[in-house]
N, C-alpha and C positions, 0 to 999 in steps of 0.2 A: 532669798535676799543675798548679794554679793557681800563676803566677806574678805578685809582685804589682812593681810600677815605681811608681818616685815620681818627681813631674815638680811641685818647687816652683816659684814664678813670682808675680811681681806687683809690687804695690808694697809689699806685707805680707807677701809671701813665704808665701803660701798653699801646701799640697803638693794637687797634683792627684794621683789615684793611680788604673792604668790595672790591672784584673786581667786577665790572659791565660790562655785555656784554647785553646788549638790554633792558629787562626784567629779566635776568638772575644775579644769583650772586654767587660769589664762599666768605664766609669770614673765615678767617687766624684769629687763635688766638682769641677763644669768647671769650670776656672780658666785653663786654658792653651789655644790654638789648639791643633787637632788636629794642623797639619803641622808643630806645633814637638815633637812627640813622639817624632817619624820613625817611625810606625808606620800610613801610609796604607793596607795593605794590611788590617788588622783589621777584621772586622765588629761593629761596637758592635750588642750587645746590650740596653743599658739603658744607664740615667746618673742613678745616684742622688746624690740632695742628703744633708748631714749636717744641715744647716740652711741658712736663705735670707740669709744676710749675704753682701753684695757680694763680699769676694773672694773665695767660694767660689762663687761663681755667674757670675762675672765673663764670660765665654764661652758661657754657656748657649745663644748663640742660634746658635753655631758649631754645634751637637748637638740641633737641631730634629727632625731624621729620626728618631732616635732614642726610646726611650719615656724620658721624664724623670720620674722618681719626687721627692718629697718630702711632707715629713708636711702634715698639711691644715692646723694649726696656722701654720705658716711657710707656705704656698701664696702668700697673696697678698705676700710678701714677693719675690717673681719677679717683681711690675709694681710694686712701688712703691720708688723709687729714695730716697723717703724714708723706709720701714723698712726695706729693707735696708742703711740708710745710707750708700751711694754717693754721699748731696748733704754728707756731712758732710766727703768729700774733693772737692768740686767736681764731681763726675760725675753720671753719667746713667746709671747702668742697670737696665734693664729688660729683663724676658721678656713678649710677647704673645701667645706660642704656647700651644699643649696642654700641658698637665703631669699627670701620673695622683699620685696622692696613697697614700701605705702602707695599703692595707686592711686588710694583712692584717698579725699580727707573725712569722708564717714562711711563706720561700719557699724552695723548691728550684729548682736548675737548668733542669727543664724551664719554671718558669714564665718562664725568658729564654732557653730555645729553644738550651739549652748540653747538648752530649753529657753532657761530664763532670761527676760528678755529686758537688753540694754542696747544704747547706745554709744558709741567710742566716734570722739572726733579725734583727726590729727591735725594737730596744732603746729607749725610749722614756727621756729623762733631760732634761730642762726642766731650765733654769737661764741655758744662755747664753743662749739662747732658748728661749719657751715650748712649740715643737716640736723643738728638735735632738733626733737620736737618734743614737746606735751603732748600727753596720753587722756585725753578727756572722758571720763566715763560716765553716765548718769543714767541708773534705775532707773524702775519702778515708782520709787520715791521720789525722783527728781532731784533730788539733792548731786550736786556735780564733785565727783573725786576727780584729782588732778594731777599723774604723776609725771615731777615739774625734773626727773635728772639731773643735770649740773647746771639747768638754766637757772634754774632758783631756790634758794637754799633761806629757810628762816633768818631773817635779817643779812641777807647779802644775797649776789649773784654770783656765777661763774667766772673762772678766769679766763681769759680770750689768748692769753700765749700761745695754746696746744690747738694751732688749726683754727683757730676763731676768729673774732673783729668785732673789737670795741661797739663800730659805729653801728652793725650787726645787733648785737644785745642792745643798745641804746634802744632801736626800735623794738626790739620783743619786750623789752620791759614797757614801753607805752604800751604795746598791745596787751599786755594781762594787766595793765593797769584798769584800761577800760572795760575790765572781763568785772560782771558781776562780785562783791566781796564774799561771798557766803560759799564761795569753792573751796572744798577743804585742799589743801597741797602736799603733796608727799613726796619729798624731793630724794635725789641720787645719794647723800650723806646727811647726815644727822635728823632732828625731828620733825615733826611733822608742824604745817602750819595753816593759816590760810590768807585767803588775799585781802581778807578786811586790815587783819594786822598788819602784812607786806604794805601796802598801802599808809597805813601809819605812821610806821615804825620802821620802815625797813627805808636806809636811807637812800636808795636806789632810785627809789620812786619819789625823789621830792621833785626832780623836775618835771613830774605830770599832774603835778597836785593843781 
């Protein structure tokens, strides 16, 4: 059974989040050293992007061995420290390595060489940026995990300043409007929620109600 771990960290308090399936591990959004996770023992299997803004990438080069997924849209946002705006905090970072890009919008477990068996859709929702997506996950169980990065955050969305467009997220937010409520969502900062609440509560969403 997929267990999922959140390992926030930064200067913006990014959630890195590590999925475990035995010895295996898929992790979302490198943000964090690997030895601050305390789980050295894990085989990474992948290391998907949600999108290429700095503190969600911040560590990517600690996860080179690894296959690094992210959409083609945000790709060059891995070497440019001025779109993914890292110069806007004084920094510098950049990725120079290999990065494989979403070809595909579904993947099962074996295509990351994981016994246990899932399925991952990419969810494609421009807004914070012109490539961020949702990472849609659903077991054995059925039950749908949902890691939502800065598209959508417990009672609010992302800002569209850094490379985005408003009109962009207007549309993603109809589209996980119409997404099932019972997906649980584990966004890029703060806690975890889902879409019955977002739906509710989250004032984003009054105009699809």
């Amino acid at each position: 059974m997929m267990k999922i771990l959140s390992f926030p960290y930064g200067l913006v308090q990014a959630n890195m989040y590590v999925l475990v399936f035995g010895d295996d591990a898929i992790v979302i959004d490198p943000c964090v050293p690997w030895k601050r996770t305390g789980l050295p023992d894990m085989n990474i299997r992948a290391v998907l992007c949600t999108h290429g803004h700095f503190d969600h990438i911040s560590e990517v080069d600690g996860y080179s061995s690894s296959s690094i997924y992210i959409s083609k849209e945000d790709r060059e946002m891995l070497s440019d420290p001025d779109l993914n705006h890292s110069t806007d905090f004084g920094l510098n970072i950049r990725y120079e390595g290999d990065a494989c890009v979403f070809e595909k919008t579904a993947y099962t477990n074996e295509d990351f060489g994981i016994s246990e068996r899932f399925s991952l859709e990419i969810i494609s929702v421009p807004g914070h940026t012109s490539g961020s997506v949702c990472l849609l996950f659903k077991g054995e169980e059925g039950m749908g995990h949902m890691f939502t990065g800065d598209m959508l955050f417990a009672g609010s969305v992302g800002r569209t300043d850094l490379g985005g467009s408003e009109s962009d997220m207007m549309r993603s937010i109809r589209l996980l409007s119409e997404m099932p409520g019972d997906i649980l969502c584990y966004p890029g900062h703060g806690e975890d929620t889902d879409l019955a609440r977002e739906k509710q509560f989250n004032p984003y969403f009054r105009f699809f109600k």
